[in-house]
N, C-alpha and C positions, 0 to 999 in steps of 0.2 A: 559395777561397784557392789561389794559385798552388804547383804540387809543389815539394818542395827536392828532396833526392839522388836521383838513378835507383834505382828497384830494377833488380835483374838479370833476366839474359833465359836463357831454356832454350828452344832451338829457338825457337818463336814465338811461349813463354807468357811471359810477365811475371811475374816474380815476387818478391815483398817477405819482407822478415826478418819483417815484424808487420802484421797488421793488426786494428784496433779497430775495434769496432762502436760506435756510440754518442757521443753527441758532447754529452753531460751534461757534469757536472762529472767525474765521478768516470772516465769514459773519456776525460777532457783529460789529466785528471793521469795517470792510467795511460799515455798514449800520451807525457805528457812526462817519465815516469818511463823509459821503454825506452827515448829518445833520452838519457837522461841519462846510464846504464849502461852502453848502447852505441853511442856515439860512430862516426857513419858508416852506423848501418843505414838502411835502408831502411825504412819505415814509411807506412803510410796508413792513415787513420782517416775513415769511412764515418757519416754521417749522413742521416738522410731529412728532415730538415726542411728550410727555406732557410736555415735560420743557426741558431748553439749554443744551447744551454741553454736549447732552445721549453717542454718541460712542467716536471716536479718542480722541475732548481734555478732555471730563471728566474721559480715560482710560490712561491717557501718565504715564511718571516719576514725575512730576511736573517740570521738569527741567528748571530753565531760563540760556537757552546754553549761552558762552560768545562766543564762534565761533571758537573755536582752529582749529577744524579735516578742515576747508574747505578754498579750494584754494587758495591763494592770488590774488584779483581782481576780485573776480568773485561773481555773484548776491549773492547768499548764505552767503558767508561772508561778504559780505555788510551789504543785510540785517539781518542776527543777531545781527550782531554787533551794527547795528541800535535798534535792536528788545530789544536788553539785556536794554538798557538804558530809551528807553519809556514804558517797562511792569514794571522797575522798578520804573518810573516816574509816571507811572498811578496808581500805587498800592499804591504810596505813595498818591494820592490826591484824592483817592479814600477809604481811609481807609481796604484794602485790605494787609492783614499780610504775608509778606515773608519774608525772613533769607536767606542772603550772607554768607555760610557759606564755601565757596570756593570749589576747587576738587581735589583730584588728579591722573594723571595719572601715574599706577604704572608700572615698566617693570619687569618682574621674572627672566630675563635670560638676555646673551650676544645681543641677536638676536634683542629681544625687545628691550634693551638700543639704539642700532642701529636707528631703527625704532624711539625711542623716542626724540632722538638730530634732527632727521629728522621735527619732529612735533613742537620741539623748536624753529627753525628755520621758519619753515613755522607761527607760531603763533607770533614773531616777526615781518615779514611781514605783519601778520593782522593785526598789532598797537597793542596789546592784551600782557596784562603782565604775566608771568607766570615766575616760579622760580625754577630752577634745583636743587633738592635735590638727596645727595647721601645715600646710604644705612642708614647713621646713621643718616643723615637729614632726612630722611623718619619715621625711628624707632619712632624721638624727637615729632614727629608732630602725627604719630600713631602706638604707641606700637603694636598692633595689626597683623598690615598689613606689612607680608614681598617680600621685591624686594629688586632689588640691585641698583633701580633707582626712580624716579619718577619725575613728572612737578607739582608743584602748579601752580592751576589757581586759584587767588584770585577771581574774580567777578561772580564764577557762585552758584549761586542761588538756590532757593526751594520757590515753590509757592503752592497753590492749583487752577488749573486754572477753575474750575468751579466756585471757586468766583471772578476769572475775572471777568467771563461770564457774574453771575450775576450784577455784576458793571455795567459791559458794557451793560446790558439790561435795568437796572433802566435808565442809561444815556441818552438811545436811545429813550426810553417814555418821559423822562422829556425832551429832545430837539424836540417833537410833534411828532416822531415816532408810529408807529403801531405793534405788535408783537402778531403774529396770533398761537398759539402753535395747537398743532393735527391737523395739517391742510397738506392732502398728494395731491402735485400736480399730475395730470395723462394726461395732454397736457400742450404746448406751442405752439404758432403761431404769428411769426411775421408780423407784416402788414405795411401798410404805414404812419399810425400816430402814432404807438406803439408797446407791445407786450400785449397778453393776453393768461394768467394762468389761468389753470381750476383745480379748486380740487376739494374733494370731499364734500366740503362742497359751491362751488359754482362759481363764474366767479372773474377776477384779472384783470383791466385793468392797463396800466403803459408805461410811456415814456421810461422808460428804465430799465434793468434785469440786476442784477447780480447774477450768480447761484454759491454758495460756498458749492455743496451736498455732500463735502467730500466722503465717499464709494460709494455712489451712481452718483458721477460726470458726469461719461462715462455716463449714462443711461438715466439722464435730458439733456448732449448736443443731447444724440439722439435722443428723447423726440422732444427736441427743431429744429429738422432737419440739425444739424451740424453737419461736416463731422470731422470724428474723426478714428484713426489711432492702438489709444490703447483700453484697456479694463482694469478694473480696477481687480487684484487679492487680496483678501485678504490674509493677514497674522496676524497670531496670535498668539501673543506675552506674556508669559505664567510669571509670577511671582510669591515668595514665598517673605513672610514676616518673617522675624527672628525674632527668641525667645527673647520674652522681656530683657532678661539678658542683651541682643546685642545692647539696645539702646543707653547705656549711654559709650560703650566703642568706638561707630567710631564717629566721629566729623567731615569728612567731606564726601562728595559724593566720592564714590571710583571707579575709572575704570581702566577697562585692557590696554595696548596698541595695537591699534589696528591692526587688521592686513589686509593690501591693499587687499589683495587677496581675501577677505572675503567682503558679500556686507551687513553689521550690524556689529555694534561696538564692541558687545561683552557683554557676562553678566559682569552689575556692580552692585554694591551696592549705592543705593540712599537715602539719609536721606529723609523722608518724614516732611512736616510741623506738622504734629500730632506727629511728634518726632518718630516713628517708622522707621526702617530700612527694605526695601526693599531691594530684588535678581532677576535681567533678566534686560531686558526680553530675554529669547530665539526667535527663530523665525521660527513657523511652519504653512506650509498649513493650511489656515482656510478653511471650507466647508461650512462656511454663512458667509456674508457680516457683520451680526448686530447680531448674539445671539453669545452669550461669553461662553455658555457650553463646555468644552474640546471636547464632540463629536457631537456637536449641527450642526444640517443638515439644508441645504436651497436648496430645490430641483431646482429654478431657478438659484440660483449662481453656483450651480453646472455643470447646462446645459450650462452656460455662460463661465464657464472657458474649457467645454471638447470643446464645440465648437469653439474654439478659437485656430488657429493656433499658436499665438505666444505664449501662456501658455506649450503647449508641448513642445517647441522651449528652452524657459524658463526652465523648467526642465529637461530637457536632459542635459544642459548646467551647472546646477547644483545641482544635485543627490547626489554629495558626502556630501557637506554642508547641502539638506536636510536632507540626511539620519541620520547625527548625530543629527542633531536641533530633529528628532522625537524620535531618541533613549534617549535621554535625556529629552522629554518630557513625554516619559513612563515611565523611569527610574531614579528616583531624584537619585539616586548616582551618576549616568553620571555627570549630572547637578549640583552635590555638588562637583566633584572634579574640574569641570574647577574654582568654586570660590577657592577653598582650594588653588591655584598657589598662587593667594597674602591674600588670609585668615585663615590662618592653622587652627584656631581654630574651627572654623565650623563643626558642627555634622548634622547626618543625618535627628536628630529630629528638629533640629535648621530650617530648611523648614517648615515650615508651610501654608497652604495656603491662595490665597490673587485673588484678582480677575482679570481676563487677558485680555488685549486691544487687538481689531484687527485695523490693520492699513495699508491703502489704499497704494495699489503698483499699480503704473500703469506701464503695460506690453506694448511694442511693437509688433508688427507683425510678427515680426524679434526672438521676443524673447529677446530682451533688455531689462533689468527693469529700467525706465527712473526716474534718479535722480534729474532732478533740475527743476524746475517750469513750467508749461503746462497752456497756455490761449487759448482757443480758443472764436473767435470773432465775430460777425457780425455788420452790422448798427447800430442797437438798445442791441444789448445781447454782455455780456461779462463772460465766463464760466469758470470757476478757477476747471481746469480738473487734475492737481496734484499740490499739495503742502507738499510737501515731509517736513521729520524734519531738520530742527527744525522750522517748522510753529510756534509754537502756539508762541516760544517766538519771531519770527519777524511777530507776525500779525498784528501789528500797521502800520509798514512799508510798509509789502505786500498790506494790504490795503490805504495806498497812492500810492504806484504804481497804484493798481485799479481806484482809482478814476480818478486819473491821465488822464487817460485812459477813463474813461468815458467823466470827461470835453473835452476832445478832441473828442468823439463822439457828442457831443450834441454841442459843435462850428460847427462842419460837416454840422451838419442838421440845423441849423438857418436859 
């Protein structure tokens, strides 16, 4: 994409008000939250792939979450909550086509009903409307899909967010932005007037960083000399798409009830905006960060997870959960009977394949896998080290808290 505004020049360095790393969702909107605030800077936003939104958001569900599953009071359902309302805002004034076609969560058993009044309750608490149906309200709304309970959630959504992205990159050009595609950094150095990015195609000066490298998070704050606690695991999140027959009988996004004890939701069935219907994801050990092959190898990420104490920590901790996420990754029958609990009709051949996200887990030391948002800081750098789901649909938000954050760094230094 073509640069807008010049940054300024000292002596014979070039140098910008901002520059973003990452050319995700969540570092579009960051990069078009700084031109929005400040009108006239200078900016460029640094991405190594040939075009936006290559790994996490152009691999999700399309989902725009309304916020049910997460706490009351706490950052996550804040910002969704937030998220749901400005992705829907921006796609409308943005010409970007999505469908509120609502959700629901289904329960199949006693156990689940349990669990599910739990979730009505707490979605209550988020402000979030959602509506108790009984077996036969469930049957009315979809023939298909049996339980003996479920929640409508009216406001959640289907997007494609790679036409976000796009949006959100025209936006950042037309407000004098810079958007440098194939361009991979391999240093950071903070100094006293700035930071400066080396890639491979040359030198980055900049008043100030924000790094949004999604998989590769952990590896630019280390890059960048910042002390960091985790490491980033990949997982990989496997999907089939159902036999066209499937499209026109579910109508809205279907999910399981979840269960606490488990750290992923569960395979659901998500309407896609192409009108197709999707199944997962499951969640298995990836063995690269970025190639989406079922058995696609990266002999660095590999050396980065055995070396890593809290990755053994991590599975030891949870072996049983993995073990079935891989049996069922080998085995689509596994994997077709946890849908068949609320989809009876579902055949073996009805899996067909579709192509599978991997998605940034950042690990503790400890062996934690740390759920809710990760910044790490300095004077000039601000590093968006996990952004756990549902990023893509609070990335408006996440990136006002950023900037947030940044105008309070740049008051510091005046």
């Amino acid at each position: 994409m073509p640069a807008g505004g010049p940054p300024t020049e000292s002596g014979t360095s070039v140098i910008y008000d901002y520059c973003v790393i990452g050319g995700g969702i969540v570092g579009l909107a960051t990069a078009m939250q700084l031109l929005s605030r400040d009108p006239g800077a200078s900016l460029v936003l640094i991405e190594k792939e040939a075009a936006l939104a290559q790994h996490q958001t152009g691999h999700n569900s399309g989902v725009i979450h309304a916020g049910v599953y997460y706490a009351p009071g706490s950052l996550k359902a804040e910002l969704c909550r937030a998220g749901s309302a400005a992705t829907k805002a921006f796609c409308l004034s943005h010409d970007v086509p999505f469908r509120t076609c609502g959700k629901l969560i289904v329960a199949t058993d006693d156990a689940e009903h349990t669990r599910l009044l739990a979730l009505e309750e707490r979605a209550g608490r988020n402000g979030i409307e959602v509506i108790r149906l009984d077996r036969a309200g469930l049957a009315e709304r979809e023939p298909e899909i049996e339980g003996v309970s479920a929640l409508h959630v009216p406001s959640s959504a289907i997007v494609d967010y790679r036409l976000v992205c796009a949006a959100m990159g025209r936006r950042i050009v037309a407000s004098g932005g810079e958007i440098r595609l194939g361009e991979r950094v391999f240093g950071i150095v903070e100094h006293g007037a700035g930071v400066r990015v080396s890639t491979d195609k040359g030198e980055v000066e900049a008043r100030m960083l924000v790094a949004c490298a999604g998989l590769q998070s952990d590896r630019i704050a280390t890059l960048a000399g910042l002390p960091i606690s985790h490491r980033i695991v990949p997982f990989r999140g496997e999907y089939y798409v159902l036999a066209k027959k499937h499209e026109n009988r579910i109508r809205h996004l279907i999910y399981p009830t979840p269960d606490p004890a488990l750290p992923f939701l569960g395979i659901h069935l998500t309407l896609m905006i192409d009108g197709s219907v999707t199944v997962g994801p499951n969640a298995v050990l990836g063995l690269s960060r970025e190639r989406q092959g079922k058995w696609a190898m990266d002999a660095d990420d590999l050396r980065s997870m055995a070396g890593f104490g809290g990755f053994w920590k991590m599975a030891a901790a949870n072996w049983r959960t993995a073990a079935t996420e891989f049996v069922n990754s080998v085995h689509k029958r596994g994997y077709l009977e946890q849908c068949r609990k609320y989809y009876p009709a579902l055949e073996l051949d009805d899996l067909q394949p579709y192509p599978a996200g991997i998605r940034a887990q950042a690990v503790e030391a400890d062996g934690r896998m740390v759920e809710d948002f990760v910044m790490v800081e300095s004077a000039r750098m601000l590093h968006v080290c996990n952004a756990p789901s549902p990023a893509a649909t609070s990335a408006l938000p996440i990136a006002g808290r950023i900037v947030d954050r940044i105008e309070m760094k740049r008051a510091a230094l005046a």
